[in-house]
C-alpha positions in Angstrom: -30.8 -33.2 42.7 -32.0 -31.7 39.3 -34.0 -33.4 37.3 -33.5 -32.5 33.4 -36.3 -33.4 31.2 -35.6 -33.6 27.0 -37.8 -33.2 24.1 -38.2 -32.1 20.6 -36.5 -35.3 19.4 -37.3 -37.3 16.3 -37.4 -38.7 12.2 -36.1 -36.1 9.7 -34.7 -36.1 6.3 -31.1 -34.8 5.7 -31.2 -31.6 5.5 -34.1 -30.7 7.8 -34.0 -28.6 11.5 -34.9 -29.8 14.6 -34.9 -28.0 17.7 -34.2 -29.5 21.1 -35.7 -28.7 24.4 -34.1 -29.3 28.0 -35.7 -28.5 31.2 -35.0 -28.6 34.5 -36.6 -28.9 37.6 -36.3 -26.0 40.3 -34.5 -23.2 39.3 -31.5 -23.0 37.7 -28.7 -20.5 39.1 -25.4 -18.6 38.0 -23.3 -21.7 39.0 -24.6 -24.0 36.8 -23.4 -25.0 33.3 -25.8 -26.8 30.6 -24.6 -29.3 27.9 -25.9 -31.4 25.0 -24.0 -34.6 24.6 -25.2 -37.5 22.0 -24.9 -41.5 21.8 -25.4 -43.3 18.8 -25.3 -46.9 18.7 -22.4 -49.0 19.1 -20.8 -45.5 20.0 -19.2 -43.8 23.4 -21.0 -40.6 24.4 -19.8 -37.6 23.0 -19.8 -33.8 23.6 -22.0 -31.6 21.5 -22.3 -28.5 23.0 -21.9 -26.5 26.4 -23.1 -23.0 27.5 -22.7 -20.5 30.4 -25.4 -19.6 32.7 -25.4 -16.3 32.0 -25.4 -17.9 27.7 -21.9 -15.2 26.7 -19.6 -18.4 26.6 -20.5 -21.3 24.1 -18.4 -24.1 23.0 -19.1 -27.0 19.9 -17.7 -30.0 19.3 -15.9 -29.1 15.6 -18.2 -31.4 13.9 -22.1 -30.1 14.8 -19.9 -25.9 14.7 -21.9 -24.1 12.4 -24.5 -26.4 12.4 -26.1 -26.4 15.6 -26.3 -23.6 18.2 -27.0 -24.1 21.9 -29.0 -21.1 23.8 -30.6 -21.2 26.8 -33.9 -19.3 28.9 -32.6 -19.1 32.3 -36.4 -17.5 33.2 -37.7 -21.4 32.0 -34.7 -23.2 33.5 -35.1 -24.7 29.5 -32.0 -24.9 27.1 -32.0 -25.5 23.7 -29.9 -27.4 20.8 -31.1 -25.6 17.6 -29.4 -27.8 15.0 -29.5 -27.3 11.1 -28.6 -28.7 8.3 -28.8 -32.1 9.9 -26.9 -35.4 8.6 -27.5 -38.9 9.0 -24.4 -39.5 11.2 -26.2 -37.0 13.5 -28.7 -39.7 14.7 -27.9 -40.2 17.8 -29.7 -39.8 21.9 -29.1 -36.9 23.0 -28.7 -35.9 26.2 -28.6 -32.4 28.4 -26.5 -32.3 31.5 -26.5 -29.5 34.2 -23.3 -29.4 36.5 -23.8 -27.1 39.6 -20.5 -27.0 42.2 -19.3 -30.2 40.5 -22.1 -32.4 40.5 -23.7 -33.6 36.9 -27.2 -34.6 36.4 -28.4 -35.7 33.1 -31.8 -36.1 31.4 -33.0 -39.5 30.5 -32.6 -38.6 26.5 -34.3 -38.0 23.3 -33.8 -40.0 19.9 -33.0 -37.8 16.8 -32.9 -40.0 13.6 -32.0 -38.3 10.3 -32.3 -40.2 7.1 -30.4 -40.0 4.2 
């Protein structure tokens, strides 16, 4: 199984950038499909962002679209979460998730805070 390893996490005022890492272990290959998802507290899991292998087919969740931008180096088996612009209801864990012929594994997640 892939293991998915997050980082770039942390405490930044409204406004600022962060820029989230994801890699995974072994290599990744034309099958598989990266994510970010994000949990604050008290909340359900939510989509953020998904992205192709090959990176030509992105999707956003409508309230991180223009905001954030997903990208990935399929030479580092890492994918990023550029994110912008960033708001306090954007504190959150976020996760990455890799799904290869159906099967999902996710990272154990990174805490992005944003104060207001």
């Amino acid at each position: 199984q892939v293991q998915l390893v997050e980082s770039g996490g942390g405490l930044v005022q409204a406004g600022a950038s962060l820029r989230l890492s994801c890699t995974a272990s072994g290599r990744t290959t034309n099958w598989d499909v990266m994510g970010w998802f994000r949990q604050a507290p008290g909340k359900e899991r939510e989509f953020v962002a998904v992205i192709s292998w090959s990176g030509a087919s992105t999707r956003y969740a409508d309230s991180v679209k223009g905001r954030f931008t997903i990208s990935r180096d399929n030479a580092k088996n890492t994918m990023y979460l550029q994110m912008n612009s960033l708001k306090p209801d954007d504190t959150a864990v976020y996760y990455c998730k890799l799904t290869r012929w159906g099967i999902s594994s996710w990272g154990r997640g990174t805490q992005v805070t944003v104060s207001s």
